[in-house]
GUTIVO-42571 format. One record per residue (C-alpha): residue number from 1; x, y, z. Coordinates in Angstrom, 2 decimals. Layout:
<recs>
seq  x  y  z
NUM  X  Y  Z
...
</recs>
This chain:
<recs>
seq  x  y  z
1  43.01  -15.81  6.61
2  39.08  -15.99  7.74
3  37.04  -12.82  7.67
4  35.73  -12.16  11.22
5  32.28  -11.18  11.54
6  30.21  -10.45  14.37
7  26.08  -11.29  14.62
8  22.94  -9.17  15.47
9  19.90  -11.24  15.79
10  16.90  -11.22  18.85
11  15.99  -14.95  17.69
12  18.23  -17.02  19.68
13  17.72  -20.58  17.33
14  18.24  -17.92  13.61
15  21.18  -16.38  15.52
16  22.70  -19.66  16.53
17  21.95  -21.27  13.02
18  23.57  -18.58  11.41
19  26.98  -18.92  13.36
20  26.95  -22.55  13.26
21  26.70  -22.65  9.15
22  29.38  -19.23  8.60
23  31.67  -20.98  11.06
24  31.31  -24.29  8.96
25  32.43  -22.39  6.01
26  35.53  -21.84  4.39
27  36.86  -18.42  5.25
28  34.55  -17.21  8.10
29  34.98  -16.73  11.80
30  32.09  -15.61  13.86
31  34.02  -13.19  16.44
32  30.26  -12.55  18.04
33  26.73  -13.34  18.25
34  24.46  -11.29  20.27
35  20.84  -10.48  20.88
36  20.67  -6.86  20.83
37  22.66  -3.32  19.55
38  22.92  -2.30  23.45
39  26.49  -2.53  23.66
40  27.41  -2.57  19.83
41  30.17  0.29  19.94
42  32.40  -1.93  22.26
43  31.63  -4.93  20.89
44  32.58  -3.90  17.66
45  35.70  -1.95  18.85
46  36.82  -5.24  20.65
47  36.64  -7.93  18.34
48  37.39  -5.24  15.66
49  35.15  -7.48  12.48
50  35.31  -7.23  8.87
51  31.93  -7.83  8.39
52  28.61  -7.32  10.33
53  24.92  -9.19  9.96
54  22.72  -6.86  11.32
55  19.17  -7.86  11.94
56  17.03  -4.58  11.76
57  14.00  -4.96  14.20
58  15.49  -6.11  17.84
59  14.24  -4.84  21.28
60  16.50  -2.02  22.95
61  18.81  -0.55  20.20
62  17.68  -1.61  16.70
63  19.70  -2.64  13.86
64  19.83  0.71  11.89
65  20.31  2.44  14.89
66  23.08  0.31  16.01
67  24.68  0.26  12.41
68  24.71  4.30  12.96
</recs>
């Protein structure tokens, strides 16, 4: 069974990179990838991950913020 994760990165070409090589691996499935924390709590309640990347510095809601 793949572990789900969702992404948290502002740069559009790291954030797509990033999903592109995890969902190329064995035993990953990128649920998510989004640009900011604004609506983290629903995202995260909805696709329900195992794991989240968390960039710390975005604009709006900011990683630690949105990992709170």
């Amino acid at each position: 069974m793949a572990i789900k994760l969702l992404i948290y990165e502002d740069n559009g070409r790291l954030r797509q990179s990033l999903g592109q090589l995890l969902n190329e691996k064995a035993g990953f499935t990128v649920a998510g990838a989004f640009p900011d924390c604004n609506n983290v709590e629903e995202q995260v309640i909805t696709l329900e991950p195992e794991i989240v990347m968390m960039d710390i510095d975005m604009p709006g809601t900011g990683g630690i913020q949105g990992t709170k």
